[in-house]
Residue frames as qw, qx, qy, qz and C-alpha x, y, z in Angstrom:
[[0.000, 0.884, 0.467, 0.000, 0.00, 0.00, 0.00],
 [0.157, -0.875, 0.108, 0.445, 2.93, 2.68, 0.79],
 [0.418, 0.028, 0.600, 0.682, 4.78, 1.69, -2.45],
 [0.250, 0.639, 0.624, 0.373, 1.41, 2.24, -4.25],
 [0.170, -0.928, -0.241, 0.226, 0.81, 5.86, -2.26],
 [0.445, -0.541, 0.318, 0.639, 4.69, 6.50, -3.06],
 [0.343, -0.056, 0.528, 0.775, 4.50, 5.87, -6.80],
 [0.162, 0.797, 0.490, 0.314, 1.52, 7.86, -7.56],
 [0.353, -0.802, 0.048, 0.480, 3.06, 10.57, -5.09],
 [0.567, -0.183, 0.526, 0.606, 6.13, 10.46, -7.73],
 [0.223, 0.461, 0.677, 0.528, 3.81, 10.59, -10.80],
 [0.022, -0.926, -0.373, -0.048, 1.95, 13.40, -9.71],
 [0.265, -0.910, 0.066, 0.312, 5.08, 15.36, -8.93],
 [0.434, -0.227, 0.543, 0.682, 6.70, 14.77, -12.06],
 [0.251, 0.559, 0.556, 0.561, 3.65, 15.69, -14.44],
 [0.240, -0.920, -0.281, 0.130, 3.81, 18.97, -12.25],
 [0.463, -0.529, 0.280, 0.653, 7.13, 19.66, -13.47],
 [0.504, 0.367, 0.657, 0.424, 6.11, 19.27, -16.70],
 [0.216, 0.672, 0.141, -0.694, 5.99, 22.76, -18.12],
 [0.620, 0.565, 0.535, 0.102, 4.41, 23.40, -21.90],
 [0.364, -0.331, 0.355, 0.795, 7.07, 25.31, -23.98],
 [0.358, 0.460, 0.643, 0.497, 5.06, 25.37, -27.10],
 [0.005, -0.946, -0.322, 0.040, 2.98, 28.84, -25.98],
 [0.333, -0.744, 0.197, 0.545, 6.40, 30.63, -25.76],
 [0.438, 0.061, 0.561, 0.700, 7.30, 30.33, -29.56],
 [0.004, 0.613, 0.652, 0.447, 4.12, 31.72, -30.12],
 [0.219, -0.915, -0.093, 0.327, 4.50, 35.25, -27.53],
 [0.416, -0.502, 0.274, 0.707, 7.94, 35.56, -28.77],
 [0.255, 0.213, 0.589, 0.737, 6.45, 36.19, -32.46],
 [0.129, -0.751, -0.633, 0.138, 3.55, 37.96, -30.96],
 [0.145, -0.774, 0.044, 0.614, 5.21, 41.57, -31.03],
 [0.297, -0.024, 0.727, 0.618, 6.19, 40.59, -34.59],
 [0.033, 0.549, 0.784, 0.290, 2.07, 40.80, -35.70],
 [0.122, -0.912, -0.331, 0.209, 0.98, 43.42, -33.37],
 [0.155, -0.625, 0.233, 0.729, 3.60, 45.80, -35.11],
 [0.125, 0.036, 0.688, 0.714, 3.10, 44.80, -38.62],
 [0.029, 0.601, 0.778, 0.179, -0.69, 45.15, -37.85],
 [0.274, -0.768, -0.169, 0.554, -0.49, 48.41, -36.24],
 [0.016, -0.756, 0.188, 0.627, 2.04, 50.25, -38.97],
 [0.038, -0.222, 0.768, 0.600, 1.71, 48.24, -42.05],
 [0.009, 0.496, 0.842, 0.212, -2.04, 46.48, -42.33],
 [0.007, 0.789, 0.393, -0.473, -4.02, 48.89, -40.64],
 [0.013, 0.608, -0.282, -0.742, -2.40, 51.46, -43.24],
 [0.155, -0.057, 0.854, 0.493, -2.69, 49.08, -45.95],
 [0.121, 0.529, 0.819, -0.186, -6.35, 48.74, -45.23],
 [0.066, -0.682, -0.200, 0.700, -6.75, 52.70, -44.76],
 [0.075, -0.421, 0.529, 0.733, -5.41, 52.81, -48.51],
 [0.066, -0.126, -0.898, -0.416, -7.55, 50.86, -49.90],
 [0.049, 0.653, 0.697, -0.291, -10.50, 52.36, -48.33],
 [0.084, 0.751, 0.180, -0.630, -9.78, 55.76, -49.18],
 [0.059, -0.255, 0.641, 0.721, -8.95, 55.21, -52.91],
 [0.050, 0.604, 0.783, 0.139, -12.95, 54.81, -53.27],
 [0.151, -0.812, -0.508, 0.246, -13.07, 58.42, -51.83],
 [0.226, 0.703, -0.056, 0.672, -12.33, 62.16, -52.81],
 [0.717, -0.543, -0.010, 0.437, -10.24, 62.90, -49.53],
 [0.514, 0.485, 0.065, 0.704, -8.13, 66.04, -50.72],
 [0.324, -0.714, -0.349, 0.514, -7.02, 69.22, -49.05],
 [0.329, 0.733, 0.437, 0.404, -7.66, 72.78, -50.85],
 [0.041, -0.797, -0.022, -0.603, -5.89, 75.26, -49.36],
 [0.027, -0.320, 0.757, -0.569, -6.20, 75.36, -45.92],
 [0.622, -0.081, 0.359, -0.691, -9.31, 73.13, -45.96],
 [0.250, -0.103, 0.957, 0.108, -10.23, 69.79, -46.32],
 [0.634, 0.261, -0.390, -0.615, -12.50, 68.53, -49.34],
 [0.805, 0.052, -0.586, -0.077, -14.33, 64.83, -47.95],
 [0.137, -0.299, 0.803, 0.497, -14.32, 62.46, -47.51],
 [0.590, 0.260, 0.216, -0.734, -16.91, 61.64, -50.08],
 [0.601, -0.038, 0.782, 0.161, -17.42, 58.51, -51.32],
 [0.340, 0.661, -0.248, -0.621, -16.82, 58.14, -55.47],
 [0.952, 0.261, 0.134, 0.086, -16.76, 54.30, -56.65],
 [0.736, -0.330, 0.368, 0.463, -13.55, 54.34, -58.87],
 [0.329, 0.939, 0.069, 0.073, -13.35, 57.95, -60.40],
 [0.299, -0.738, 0.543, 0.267, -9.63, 57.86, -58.53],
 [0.610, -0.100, 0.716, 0.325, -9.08, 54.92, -60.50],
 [0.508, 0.684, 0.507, 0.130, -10.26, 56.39, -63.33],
 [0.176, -0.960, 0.107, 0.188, -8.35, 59.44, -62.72],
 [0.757, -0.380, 0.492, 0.205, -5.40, 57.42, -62.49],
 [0.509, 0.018, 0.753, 0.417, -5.10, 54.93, -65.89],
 [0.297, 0.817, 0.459, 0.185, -7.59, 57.44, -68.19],
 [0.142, -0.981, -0.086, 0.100, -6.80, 60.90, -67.25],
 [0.480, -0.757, 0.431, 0.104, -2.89, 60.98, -66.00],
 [0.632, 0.606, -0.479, -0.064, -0.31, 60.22, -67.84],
 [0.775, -0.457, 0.345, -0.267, 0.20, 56.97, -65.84],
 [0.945, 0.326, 0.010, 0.028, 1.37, 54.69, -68.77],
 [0.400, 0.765, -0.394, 0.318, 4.46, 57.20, -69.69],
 [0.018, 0.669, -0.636, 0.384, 5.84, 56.83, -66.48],
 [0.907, -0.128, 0.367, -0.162, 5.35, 53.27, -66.11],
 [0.806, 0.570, -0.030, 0.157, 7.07, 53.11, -69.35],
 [0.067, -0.876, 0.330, -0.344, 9.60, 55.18, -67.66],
 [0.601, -0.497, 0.591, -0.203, 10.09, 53.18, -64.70],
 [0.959, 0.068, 0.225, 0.158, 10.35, 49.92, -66.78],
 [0.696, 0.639, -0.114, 0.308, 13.21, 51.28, -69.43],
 [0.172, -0.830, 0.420, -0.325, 15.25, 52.46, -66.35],
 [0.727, -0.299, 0.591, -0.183, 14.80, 48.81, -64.72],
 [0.933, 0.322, 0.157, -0.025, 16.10, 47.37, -68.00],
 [0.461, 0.769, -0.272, 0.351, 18.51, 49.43, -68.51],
 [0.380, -0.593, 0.639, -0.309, 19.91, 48.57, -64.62],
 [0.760, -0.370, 0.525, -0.096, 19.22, 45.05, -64.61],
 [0.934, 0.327, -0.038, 0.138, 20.66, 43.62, -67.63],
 [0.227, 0.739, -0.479, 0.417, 24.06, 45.00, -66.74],
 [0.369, -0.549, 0.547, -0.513, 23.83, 44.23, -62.98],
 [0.947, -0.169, 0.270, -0.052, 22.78, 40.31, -63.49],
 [0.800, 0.497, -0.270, 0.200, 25.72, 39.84, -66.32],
 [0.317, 0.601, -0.571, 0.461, 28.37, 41.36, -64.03],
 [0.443, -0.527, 0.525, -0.501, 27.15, 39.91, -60.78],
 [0.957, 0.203, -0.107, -0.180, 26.64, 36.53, -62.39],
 [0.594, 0.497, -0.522, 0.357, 30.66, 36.60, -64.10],
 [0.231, -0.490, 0.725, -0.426, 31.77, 37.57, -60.14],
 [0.831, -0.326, 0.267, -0.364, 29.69, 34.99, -58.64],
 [0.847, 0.499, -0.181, 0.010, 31.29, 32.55, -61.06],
 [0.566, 0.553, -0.364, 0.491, 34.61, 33.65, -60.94],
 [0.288, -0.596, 0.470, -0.584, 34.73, 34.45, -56.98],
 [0.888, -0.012, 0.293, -0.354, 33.38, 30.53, -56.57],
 [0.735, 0.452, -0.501, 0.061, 35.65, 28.82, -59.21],
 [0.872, -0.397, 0.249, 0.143, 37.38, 25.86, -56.90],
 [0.788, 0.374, 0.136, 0.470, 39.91, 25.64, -60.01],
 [0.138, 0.774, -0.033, 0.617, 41.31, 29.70, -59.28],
 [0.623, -0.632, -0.313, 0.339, 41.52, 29.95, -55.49],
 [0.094, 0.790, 0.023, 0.605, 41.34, 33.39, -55.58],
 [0.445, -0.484, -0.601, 0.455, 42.68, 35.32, -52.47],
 [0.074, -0.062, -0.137, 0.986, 42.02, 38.00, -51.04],
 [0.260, -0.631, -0.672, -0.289, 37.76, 36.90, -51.49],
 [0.297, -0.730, -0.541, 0.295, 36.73, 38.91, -48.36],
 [0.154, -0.486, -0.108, 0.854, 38.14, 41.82, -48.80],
 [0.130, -0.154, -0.642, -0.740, 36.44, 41.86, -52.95],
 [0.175, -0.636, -0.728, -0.186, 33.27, 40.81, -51.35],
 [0.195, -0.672, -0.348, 0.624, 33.67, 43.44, -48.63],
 [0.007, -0.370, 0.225, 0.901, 34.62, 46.57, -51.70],
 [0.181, -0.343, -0.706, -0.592, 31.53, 44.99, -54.31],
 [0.247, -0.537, -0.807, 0.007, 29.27, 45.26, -51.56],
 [0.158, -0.333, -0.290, 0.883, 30.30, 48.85, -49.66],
 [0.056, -0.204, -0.451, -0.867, 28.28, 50.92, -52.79],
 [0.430, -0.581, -0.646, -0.244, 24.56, 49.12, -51.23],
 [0.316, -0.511, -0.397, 0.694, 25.83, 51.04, -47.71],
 [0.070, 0.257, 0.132, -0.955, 25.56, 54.55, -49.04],
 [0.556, 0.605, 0.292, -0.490, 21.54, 56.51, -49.65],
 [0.517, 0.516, 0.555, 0.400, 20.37, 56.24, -52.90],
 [0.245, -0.946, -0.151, 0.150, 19.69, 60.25, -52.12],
 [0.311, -0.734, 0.445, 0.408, 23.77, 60.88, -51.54],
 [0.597, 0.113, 0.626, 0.488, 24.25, 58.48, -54.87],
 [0.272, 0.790, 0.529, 0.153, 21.71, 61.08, -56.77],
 [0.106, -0.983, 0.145, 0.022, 23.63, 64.52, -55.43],
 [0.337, -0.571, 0.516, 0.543, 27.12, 63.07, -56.12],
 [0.606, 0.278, 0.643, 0.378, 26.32, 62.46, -59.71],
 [0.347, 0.823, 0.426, 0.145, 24.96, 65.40, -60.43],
 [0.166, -0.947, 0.149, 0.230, 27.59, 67.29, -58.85],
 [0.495, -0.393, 0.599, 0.491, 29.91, 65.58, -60.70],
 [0.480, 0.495, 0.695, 0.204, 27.94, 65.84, -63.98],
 [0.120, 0.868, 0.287, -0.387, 26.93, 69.29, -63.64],
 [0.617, 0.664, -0.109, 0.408, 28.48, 71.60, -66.80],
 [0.076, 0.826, -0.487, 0.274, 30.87, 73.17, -63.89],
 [0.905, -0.353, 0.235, 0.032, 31.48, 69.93, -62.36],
 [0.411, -0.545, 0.716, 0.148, 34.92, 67.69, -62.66],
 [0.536, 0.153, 0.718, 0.417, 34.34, 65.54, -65.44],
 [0.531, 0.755, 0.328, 0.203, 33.27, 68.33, -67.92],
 [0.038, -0.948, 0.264, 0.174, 36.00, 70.44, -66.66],
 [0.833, 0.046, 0.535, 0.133, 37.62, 66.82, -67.24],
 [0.669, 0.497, 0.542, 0.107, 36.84, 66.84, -70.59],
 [0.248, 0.967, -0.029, -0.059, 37.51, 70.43, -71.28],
 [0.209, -0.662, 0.687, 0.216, 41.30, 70.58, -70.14],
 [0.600, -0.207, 0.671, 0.383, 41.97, 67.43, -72.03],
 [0.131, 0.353, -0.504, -0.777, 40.31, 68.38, -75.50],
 [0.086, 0.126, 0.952, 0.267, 37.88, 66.13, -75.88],
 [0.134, 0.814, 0.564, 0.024, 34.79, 68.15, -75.89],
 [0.331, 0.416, 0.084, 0.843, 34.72, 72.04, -77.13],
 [0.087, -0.449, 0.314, -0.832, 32.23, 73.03, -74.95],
 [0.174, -0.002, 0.858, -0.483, 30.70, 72.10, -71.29],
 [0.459, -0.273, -0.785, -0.313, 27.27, 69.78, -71.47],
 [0.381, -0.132, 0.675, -0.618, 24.60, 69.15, -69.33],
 [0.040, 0.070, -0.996, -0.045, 23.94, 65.83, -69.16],
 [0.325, 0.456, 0.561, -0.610, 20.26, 66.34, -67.52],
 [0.426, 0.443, -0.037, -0.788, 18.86, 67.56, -70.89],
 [0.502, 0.290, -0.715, -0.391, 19.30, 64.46, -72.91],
 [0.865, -0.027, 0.123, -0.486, 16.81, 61.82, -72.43],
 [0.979, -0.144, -0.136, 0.056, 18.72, 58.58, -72.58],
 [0.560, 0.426, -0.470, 0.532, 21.82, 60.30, -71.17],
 [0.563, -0.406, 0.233, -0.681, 19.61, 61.15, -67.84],
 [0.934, -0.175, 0.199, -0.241, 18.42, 57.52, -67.79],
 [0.881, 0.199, -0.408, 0.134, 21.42, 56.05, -68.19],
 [0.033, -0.510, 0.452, -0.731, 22.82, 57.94, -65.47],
 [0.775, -0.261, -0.102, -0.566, 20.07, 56.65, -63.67],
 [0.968, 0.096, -0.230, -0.033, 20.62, 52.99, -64.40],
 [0.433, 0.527, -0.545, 0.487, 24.36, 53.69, -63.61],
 [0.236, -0.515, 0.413, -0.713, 23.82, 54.84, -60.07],
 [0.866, -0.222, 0.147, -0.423, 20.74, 52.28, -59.45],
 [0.852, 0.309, -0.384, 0.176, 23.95, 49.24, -60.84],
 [0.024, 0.723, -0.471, 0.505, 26.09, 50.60, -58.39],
 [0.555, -0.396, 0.128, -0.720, 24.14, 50.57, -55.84],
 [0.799, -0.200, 0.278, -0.495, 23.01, 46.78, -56.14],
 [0.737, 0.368, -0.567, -0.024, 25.32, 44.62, -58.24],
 [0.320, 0.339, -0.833, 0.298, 27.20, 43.75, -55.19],
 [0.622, -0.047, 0.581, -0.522, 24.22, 42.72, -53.12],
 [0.914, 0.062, 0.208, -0.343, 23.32, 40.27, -55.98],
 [0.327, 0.559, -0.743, 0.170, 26.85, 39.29, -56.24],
 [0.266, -0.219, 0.822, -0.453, 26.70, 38.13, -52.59],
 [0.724, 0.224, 0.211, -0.618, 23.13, 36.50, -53.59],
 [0.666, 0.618, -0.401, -0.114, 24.40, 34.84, -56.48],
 [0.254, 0.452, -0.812, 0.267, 27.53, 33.33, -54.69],
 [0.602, -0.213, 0.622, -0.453, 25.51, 32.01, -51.45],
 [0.909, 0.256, 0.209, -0.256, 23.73, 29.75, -54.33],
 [0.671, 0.499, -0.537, 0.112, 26.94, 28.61, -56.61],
 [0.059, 0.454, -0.835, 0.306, 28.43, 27.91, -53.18],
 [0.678, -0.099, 0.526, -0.503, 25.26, 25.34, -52.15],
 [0.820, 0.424, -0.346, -0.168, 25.87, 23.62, -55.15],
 [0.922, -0.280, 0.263, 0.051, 26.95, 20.16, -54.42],
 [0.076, 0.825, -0.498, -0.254, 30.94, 20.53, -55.26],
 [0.550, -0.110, 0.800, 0.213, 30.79, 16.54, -56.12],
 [0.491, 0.847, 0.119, -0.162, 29.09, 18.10, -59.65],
 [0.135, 0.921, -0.294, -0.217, 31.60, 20.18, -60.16],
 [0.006, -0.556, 0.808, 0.195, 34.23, 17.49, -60.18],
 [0.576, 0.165, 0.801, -0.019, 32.59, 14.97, -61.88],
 [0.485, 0.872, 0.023, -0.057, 31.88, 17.45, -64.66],
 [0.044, -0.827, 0.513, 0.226, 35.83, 17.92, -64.83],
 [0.539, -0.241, 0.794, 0.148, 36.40, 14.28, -64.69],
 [0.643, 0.609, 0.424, -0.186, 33.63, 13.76, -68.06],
 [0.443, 0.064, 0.329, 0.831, 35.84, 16.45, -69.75],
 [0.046, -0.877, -0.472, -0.076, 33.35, 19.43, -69.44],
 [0.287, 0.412, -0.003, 0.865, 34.70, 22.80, -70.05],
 [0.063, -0.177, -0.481, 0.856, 34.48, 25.73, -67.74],
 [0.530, 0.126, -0.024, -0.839, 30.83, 27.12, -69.77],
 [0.411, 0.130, -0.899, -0.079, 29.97, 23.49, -70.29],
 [0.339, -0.208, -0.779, 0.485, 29.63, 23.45, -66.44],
 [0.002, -0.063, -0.172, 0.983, 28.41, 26.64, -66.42],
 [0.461, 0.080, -0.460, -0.755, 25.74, 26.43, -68.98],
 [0.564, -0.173, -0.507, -0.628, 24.48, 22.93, -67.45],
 [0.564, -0.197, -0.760, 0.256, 25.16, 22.44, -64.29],
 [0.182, -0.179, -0.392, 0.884, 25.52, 26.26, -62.19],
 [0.287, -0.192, -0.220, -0.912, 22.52, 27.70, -64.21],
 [0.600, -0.248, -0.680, -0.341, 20.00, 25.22, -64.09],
 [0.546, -0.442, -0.675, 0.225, 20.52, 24.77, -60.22],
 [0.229, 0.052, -0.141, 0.962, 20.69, 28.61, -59.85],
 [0.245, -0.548, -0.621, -0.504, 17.00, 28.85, -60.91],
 [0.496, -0.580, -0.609, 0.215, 15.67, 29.27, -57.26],
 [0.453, -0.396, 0.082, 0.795, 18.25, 32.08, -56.57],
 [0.299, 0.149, 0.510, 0.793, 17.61, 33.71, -60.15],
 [0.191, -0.695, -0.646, -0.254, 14.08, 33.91, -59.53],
 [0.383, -0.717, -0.253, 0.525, 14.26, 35.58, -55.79],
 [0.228, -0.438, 0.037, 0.869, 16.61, 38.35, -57.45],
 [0.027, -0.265, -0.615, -0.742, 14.84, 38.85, -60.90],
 [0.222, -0.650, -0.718, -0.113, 11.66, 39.17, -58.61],
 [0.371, -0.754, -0.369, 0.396, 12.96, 41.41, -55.86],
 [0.289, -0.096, 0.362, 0.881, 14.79, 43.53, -58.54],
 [0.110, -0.417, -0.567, -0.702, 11.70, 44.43, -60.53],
 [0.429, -0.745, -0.502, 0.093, 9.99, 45.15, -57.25],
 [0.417, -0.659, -0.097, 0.618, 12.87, 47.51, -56.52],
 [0.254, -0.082, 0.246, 0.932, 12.66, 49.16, -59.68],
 [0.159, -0.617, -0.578, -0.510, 9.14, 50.19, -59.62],
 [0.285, -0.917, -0.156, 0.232, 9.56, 51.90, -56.13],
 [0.613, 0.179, 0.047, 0.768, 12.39, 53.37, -57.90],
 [0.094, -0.957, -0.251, -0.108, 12.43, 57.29, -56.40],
 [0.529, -0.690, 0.038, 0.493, 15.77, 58.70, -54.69],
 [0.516, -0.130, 0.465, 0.707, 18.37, 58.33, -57.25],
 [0.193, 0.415, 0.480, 0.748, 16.24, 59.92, -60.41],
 [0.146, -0.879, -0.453, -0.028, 14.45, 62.28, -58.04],
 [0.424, -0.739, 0.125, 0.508, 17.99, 63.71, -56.82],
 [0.482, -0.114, 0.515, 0.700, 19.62, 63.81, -60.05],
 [0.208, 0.351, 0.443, 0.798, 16.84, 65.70, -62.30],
 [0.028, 0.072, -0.256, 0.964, 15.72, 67.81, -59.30],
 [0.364, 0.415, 0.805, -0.219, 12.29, 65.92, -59.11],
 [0.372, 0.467, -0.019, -0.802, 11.81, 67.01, -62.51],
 [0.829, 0.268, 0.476, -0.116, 12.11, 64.10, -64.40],
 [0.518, -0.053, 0.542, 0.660, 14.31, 64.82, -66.87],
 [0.270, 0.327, -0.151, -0.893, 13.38, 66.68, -70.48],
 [0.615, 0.004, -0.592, -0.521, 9.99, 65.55, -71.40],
 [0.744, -0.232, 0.171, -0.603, 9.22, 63.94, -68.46],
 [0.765, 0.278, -0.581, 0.032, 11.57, 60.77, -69.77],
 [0.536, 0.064, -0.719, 0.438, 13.00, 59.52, -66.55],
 [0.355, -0.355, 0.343, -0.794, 9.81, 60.51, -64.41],
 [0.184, -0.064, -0.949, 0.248, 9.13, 57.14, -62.19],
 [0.409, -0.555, -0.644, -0.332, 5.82, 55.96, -60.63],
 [0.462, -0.587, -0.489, 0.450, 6.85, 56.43, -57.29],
 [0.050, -0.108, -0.038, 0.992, 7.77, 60.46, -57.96],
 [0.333, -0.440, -0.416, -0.723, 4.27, 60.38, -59.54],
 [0.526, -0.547, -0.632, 0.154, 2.97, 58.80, -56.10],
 [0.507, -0.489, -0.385, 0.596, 4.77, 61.48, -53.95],
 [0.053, 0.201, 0.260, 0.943, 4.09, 64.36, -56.27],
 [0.392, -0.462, -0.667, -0.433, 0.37, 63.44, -56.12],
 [0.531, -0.676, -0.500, 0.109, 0.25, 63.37, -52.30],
 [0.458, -0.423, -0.310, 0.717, 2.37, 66.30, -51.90],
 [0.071, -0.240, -0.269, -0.930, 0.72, 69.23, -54.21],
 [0.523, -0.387, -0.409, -0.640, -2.94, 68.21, -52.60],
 [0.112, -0.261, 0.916, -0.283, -2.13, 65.86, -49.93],
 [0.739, 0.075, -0.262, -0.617, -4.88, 64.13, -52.05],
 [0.264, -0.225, 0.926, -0.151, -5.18, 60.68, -50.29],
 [0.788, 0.395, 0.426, -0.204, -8.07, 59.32, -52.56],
 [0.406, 0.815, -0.364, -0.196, -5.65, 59.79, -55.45],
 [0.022, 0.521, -0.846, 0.108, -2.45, 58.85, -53.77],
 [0.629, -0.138, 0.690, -0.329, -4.42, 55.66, -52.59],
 [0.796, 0.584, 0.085, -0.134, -5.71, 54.54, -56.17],
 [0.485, 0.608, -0.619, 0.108, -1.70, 54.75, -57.73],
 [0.100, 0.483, -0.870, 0.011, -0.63, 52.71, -54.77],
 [0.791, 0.148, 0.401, -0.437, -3.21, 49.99, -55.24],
 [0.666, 0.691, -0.275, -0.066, -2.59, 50.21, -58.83],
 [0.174, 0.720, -0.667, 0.081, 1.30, 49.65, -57.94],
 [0.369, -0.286, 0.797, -0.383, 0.55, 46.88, -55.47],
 [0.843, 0.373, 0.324, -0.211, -1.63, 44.82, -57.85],
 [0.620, 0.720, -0.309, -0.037, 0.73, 45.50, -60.76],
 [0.056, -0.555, 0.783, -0.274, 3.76, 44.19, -58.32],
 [0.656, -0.119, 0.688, -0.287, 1.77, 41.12, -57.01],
 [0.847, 0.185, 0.408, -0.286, 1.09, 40.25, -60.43],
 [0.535, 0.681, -0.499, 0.022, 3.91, 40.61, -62.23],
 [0.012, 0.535, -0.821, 0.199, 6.06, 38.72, -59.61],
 [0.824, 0.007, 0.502, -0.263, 3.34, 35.78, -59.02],
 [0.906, 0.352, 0.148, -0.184, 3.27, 35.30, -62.68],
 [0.244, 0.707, -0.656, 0.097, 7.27, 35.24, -63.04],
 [0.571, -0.264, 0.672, -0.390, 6.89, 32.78, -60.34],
 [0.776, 0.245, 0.389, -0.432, 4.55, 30.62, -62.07],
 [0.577, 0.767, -0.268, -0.082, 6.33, 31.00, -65.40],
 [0.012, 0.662, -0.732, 0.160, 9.68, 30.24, -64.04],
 [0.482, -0.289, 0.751, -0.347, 8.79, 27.22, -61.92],
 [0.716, 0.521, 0.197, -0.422, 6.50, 25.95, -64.80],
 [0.338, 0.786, -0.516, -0.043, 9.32, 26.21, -67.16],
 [0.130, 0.558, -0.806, 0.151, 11.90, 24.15, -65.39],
 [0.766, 0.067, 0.521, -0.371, 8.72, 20.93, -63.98],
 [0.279, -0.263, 0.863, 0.328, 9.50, 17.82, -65.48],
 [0.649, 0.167, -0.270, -0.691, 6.99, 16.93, -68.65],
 [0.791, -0.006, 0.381, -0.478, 4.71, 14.23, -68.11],
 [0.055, 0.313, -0.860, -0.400, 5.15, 11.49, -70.53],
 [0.876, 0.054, 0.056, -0.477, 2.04, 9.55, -72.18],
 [0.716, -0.113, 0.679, -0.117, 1.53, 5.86, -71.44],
 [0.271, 0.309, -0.728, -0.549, 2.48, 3.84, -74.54],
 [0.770, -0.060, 0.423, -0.473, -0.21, 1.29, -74.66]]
C-alpha cells in the first residue's frame, strides 16, 4: 500500500514539473504581428478604403471624404499620364538590370571557381558590396555634382580636348536615364553578387568534379550544371529587382531635381505617387496609384513565379499502350 501511495506521489510530482514550452514560440512572435498590424495592415487597409473616396485638401481646408466608386481609378489609368511613367520606370529597370545580373553573375562565377583559389575573397566581397551602404539620395547629389556643366568631369573633358564646350547631361533623355541605371547598378550589383555566390556555393561541389572528370569545359559546367541549379536564386533576385525598380524614387528624383528629366523621360511611378500626395495631400488619389502599384507588383512577380517554376517541372510522358 505505501509503495502504491509512493508511486503515484512520484507521478503526480513529475507531471507537475512538466511545463508546456510550445505557448512561448508563439509570444515571442507575438510583437512581430501586433507591429506589422499596427504600422503596415491597418495602413494598408486605410489605402484601400480611401482610394474609393475624394479625400483632398484645398488650401487650408479639407475637401471629404466623399465617397466616389472608382473615379480615382479612373483618374489614375484614363486621365494621368500613368502609362508614360510606367514606361519610364520599366526602361530604367532594363537598362539597370541587364548590366547588374551579367556582371554579378561573371563575379559569382569567378569568386566561386574551386579551379582559381582566388585570395584575397573577403576583402572583394567586402569593396563589391560597400556601394549598397551609401543613400540612394547621396548616390543622386554626387552624380549630379559631378555631372553638372561646372562639375569635374566636364572640366575633365575640357582641359583634355575632348569636348569644345561644357554639357549638361540632364537635358538628354537617354543620357539622364542612363545615369540613372548607372547609379541604381552601383548601388546593387554587389548585393546580388553576394546572392548569387551564397547559391553557386550550395551547389553540391561533387558536380563540379565529376563534370571535370567527363571532360566538361568551364561554360559546359556553367551552362548545365551552375545555371540550371541557380533557378531558385535567379528567380528571388529577378523578382525582388523588378519590385525595386518600380519603387524606384531617390536616385532619379535627386539627379533631375524631381523634374524628371526633359519631357518627363526619366519621371518614375513612385515620384508620380509622392508628387500626387504632396501638391494636394490628395489621399483618394495617392491611394488609387498605390493599389494600382501593389496589384501591378503582385502580379507581375506571381506570374514570373509561375512561369519560371513551370518552365523548369519535369513533362509528363504519355503511357504507350
Amino acid at each position: 500500500m505505501v509503495d502504491e501511495i509512493t508511486t503515484v506521489h512520484r507521478q503526480l510530482s513529475t507531471s507537475r514539473k512538466k511545463v508546456s514550452y510550445a505557448k512561448w514560440g508563439y509570444i515571442f512572435i507575438l510583437p512581430f504581428f501586433v507591429v506589422y498590424a499596427i504600422f503596415s495592415l491597418w495602413p494598408l487597409i486605410q489605402t484601400f478604403y480611401y482610394s474609393f473616396f475624394q479625400y483632398y485638401r484645398k488650401g487650408l481646408e479639407w475637401v471629404g471624404p466623399t465617397f466616389i466608386g472608382f473615379k480615382n481609378y479612373e483618374t489614375v489609368l484614363v486621365r494621368d499620364d500613368f502609362f508614360k511613367y510606367f514606361g519610364n520606370t520599366a526602361i530604367l529597370w532594363v537598362l539597370c538590370f541587364v548590366p547588374q545580373i551579367t556582371v554579378s553573375l561573371l563575379l559569382a562565377v569567378w569568386f566561386t571557381d574551386r579551379r582559381l583559389k582566388l585570395k584575397g575573397q573577403r576583402f572583394f566581397k567586402t569593396v563589391t558590396y560597400m556601394p549598397n551602404l551609401i543613400m540612394a539620395s547621396a548616390f543622386g547629389f554626387l552624380f549630379l555634382t559631378l555631372l553638372s556643366p561646372s562639375g569635374p568631369i566636364v572640366n575633365m573633358l575640357l582641359e583634355g580636348g575632348l569636348i569644345e564646350k561644357a554639357f549638361d547631361i540632364t537635358v538628354d533623355v537617354w543620357g539622364t536615364r542612363c545615369v540613372i541605371a548607372l547609379m541604381n547598378f552601383l548601388m546593387w550589383f554587389g548585393n546580388t553578387t553576394l546572392l548569387l555566390m551564397s547559391g553557386v556555393m550550395g551547389i553540391d561541389e561533387d558536380m563540379f568534379e565529376a563534370a571535370t572528370v567527363d571532360g566538361a569545359g568551364a561554360f559546359r559546367t556553367f551552362k548545365d550544371i551552375t545555371m540550371p541549379l541557380l533557378r531558385p536564386i535567379f528567380i528571388y533576385v529577378f523578382i525582388t529587382s523588378m519590385i525595386g525598380g518600380i519603387q524606384l524614387f531617390d536616385a532619379a528624383t535627386m539627379f533631375t531635381k524631381n523634374q524628371g528629366g526633359t519631357k518627363e523621360s526619366s519621371y518614375t511611378l513612385m515620384m508620380y505617387l509622392s508628387a500626387t500626395f504632396k501638391k494636394s495631400s490628395n489621399y483618394g488619389k495617392a491611394g488609387a496609384i498605390s493599389i494600382i502599384l501593389f496589384l501591378i507588383t503582385a502580379g507581375l512577380s506571381i506570374a514570373i513565379y509561375f512561369i519560371s517554376y513551370r518552365d523548369a517541372a519535369p513533362k509528363k510522358h504519355k503511357k504507350v499502350k
